[in-house]
Structures are given as C-alpha cells and as structure tokens.
C-alpha positions as CSV (number, residue, x, y, z in Angstrom):
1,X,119.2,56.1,66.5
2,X,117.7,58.7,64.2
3,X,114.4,57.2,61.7
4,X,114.2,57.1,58.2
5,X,111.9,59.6,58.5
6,X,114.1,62.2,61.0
7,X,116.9,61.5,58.6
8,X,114.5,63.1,55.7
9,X,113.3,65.7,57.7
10,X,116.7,66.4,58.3
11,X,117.6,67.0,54.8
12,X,114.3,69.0,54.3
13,X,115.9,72.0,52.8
14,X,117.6,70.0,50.2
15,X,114.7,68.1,49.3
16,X,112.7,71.1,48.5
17,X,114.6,71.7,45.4
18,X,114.9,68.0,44.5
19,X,113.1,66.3,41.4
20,X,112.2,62.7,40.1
21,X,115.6,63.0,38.3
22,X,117.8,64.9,41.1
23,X,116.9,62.8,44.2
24,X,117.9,64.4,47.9
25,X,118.4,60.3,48.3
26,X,118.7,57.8,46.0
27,X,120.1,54.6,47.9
28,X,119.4,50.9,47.9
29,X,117.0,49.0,49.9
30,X,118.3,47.3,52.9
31,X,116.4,46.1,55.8
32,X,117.8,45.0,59.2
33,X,117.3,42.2,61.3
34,X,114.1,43.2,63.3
35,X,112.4,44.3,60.3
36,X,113.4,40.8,58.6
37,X,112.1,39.0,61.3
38,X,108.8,40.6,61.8
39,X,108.6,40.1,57.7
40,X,109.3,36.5,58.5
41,X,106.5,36.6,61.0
42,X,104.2,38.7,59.1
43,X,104.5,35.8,56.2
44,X,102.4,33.2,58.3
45,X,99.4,35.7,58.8
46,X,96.4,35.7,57.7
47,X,96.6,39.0,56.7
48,X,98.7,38.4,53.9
49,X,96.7,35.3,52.7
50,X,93.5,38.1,53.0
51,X,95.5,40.5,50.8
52,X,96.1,38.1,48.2
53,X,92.5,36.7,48.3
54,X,91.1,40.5,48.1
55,X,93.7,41.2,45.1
56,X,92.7,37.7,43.1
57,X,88.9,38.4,43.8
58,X,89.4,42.1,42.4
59,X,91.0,40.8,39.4
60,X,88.2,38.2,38.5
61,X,85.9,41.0,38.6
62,X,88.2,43.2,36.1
63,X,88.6,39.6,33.8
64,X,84.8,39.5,33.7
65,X,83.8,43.6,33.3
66,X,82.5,44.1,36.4
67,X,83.2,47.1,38.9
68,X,85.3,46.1,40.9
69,X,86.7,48.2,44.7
70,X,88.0,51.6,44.3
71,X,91.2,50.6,45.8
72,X,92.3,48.5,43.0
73,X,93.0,49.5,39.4
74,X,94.2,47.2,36.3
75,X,96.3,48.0,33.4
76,X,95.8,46.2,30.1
77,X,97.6,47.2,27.2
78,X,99.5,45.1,24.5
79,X,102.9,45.4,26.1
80,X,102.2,46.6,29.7
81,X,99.9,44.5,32.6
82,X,99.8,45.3,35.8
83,X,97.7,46.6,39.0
84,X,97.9,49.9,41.2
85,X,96.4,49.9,44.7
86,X,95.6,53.2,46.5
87,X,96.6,52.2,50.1
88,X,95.6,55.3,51.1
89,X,91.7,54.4,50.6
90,X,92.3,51.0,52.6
91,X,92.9,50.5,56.4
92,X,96.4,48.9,56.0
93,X,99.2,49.9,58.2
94,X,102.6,50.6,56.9
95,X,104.2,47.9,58.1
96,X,101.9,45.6,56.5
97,X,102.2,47.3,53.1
98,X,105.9,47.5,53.2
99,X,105.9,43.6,53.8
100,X,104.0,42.7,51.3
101,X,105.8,45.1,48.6
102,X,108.9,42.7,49.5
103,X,106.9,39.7,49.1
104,X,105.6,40.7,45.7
105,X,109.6,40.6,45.2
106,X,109.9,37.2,46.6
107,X,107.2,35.5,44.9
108,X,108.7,36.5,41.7
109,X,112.2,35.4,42.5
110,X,111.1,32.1,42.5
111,X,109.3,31.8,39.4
112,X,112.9,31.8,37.8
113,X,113.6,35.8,37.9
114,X,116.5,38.3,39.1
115,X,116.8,41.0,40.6
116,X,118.2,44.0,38.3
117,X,117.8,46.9,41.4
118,X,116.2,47.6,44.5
119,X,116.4,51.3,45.1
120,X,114.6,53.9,47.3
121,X,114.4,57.5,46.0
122,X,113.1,60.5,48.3
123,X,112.2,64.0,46.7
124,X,109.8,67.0,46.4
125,X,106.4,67.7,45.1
126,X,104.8,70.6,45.5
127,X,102.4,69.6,48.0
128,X,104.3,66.7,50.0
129,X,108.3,64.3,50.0
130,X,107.6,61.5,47.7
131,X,109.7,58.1,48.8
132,X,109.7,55.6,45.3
133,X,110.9,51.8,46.5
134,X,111.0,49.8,43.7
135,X,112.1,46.4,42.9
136,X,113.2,45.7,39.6
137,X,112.9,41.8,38.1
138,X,113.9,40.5,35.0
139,X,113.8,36.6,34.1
140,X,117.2,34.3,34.2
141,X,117.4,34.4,30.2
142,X,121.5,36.0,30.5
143,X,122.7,32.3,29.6
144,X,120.2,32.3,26.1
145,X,121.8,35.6,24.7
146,X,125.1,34.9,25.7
147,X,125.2,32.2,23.4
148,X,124.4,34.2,20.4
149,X,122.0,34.4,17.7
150,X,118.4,32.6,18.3
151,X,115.7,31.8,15.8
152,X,112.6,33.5,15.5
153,X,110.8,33.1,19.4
154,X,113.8,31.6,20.6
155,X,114.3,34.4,23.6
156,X,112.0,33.0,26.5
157,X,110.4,36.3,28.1
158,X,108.4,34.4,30.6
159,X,106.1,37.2,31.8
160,X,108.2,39.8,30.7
161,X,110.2,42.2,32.8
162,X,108.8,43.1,36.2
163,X,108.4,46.5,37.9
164,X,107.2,46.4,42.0
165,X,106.8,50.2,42.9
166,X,105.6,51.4,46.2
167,X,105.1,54.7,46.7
168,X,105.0,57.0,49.7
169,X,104.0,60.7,50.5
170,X,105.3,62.5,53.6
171,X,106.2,58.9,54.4
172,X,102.0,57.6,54.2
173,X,101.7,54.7,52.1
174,X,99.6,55.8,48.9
175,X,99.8,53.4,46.4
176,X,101.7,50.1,45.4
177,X,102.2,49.4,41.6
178,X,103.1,46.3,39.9
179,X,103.6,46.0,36.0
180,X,104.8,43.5,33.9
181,X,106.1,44.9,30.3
182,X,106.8,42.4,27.7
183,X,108.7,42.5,24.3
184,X,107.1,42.5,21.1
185,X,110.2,41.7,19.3
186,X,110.4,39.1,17.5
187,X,113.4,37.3,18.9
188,X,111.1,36.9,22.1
189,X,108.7,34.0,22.1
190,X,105.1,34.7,23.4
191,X,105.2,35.8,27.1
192,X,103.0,34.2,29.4
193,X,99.7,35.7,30.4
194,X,99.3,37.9,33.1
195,X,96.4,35.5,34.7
196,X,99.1,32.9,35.0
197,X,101.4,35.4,37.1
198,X,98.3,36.7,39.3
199,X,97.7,33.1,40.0
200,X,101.4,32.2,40.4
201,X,102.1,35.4,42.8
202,X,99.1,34.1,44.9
203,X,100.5,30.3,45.4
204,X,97.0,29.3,44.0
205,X,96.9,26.4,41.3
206,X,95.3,27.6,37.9
C-alpha cells in the first residue's frame, strides 16, 4: 500500500500549481488502527509528560519576561493567545509530533469542547509541499444560543475558540501552532485565561 507521502509525490505536477486556497488535497483526518494504537501507547510515555513539562516551563519563563528556548514562541494579544513551536530546531521525530498534535485535540475535548473540523490540506510553496493538519474546537455553548436572546455576558466562551495547527514541509515536521481567539462581544462573558488552559492541557492542578 502506497504512503501518504508516495500518494503526494504522485500528484506532484498538480501540486505545483496549487495554493493555500486551491489545495491538490484537502481531505479529513483519519487515522487507522496501528497508528491509534501506537498513539495509545505513546500516551503512557514519558516523552509526552517531558513535552508538556518543557512547554509549561517555557511558558513560566514568557509569564515572567525572561528568554525563554528558541523553539517556543507565545502570542499575546487582546483577542488571540497561543504558542508556535519550531519542531524543526528540536530532536523530535514525526511520530512523536503527530501524536501529540492529536492529544492537544484530546485534552481540549474534555474540557467541555467540540470539534468543528479536522482537515489536512497539501499544496505548493515555492521552495517545498506544505501539509496544514488542523483541528478546529469550539466550546459546547450550541444549547445557550439556541434558546435565544441572552443578557449582557450571558454567552459562556470558556477559553474561546480553539485552533491546533501542525504544519509540515516536504512532509518534515516544522512547526505546531495552537491559538485560542476569544470574542470581545459583548454577549460573551469574560473568557478564561490562557494560564488556566496551559495548566488544564498539561493535567497539572493550578
């Protein structure tokens, strides 16, 4: 059975001309059973306990103004929080960094969320084939604006909608991105803070 990979290389010529917009693949995210259970597996490591103690050290150092690794970037704006990290300047394999892209997904799924989509897109840049995975969240709040008009901060936003990005080029791991963009209307309440979601994503008590 053909790769992911040989069944990009085989559309190579189409690719060339594709964009961000105009895909050569746009498709959902499925994984089969081997890849679940080595995911499964890959759960009770302590490589994923190291990733997330790396990630929650990185942050502390942002929080408090100090340099922090190169790997590891924050975003802090009014309505958008978030992290990148360049896998390509660590040692992690692929494997590892495509588990814990789904896990990201997991850990937010039980902290009352949905998933909108879970998409893969594959296209050209000038220089490489970008593959996008992303994972899409958005907190269980259908139920609130079905039943119609709410008072000022009656909308519960939780920690706002939640974006989990990992991208890829020529099928290398480069970086993973995770953003959480809240609403500043005023049919929202307050969301929560970011801290509480880096703590909450890490299975850490606050």
């Amino acid at each position: 059975m053909a790769t992911f990979w040989q069944k990009i290389t085989k559309l190579f010529a189409e690719a060339e001309n594709s964009t961000p917009s105009d895909p050569a693949v746009h498709e959902m995210i499925e994984r089969d059973e081997a890849e679940l259970t080595d995911y499964a597996r890959w759960k009770n490591t302590l490589a994923r306990r190291r990733l997330f103690d790396w990630l929650t050290d990185q942050y502390a150092l942002f929080q408090s103004g100090v340099s922090g690794d190169r790997a590891v970037d924050f975003l802090n704006t009014p309505s958008s929080k978030g992290f990148v990290i360049h896998f390509n300047e660590t040692q992690y394999t692929k494997v590892e960094i495509t588990h814990f892209f789904h896990y990201l997904k997991e850990r937010v799924l039980e902290l009352n969320y949905r998933t909108q989509i879970s998409d893969r897109r594959v296209f050209s840049r000038a220089d490489w084939v970008e593959t996008q995975e992303r994972h899409y969240l958005k907190p269980r709040t259908r139920k609130q604006r079905l039943a119609g008009p709410v008072a000022r901060g009656g909308l519960e936003q939780k920690f706002g909608n939640i974006s989990i990005e990992l991208e890829l080029r020529d099928d290398l791991p480069w970086n993973l991105r995770l953003r959480a963009t809240t609403y500043q209307d005023a049919q929202y309440s307050e969301p929560e803070s970011f801290r509480a979601l880096m703590v909450a994503l890490a299975g850490t008590s606050d």
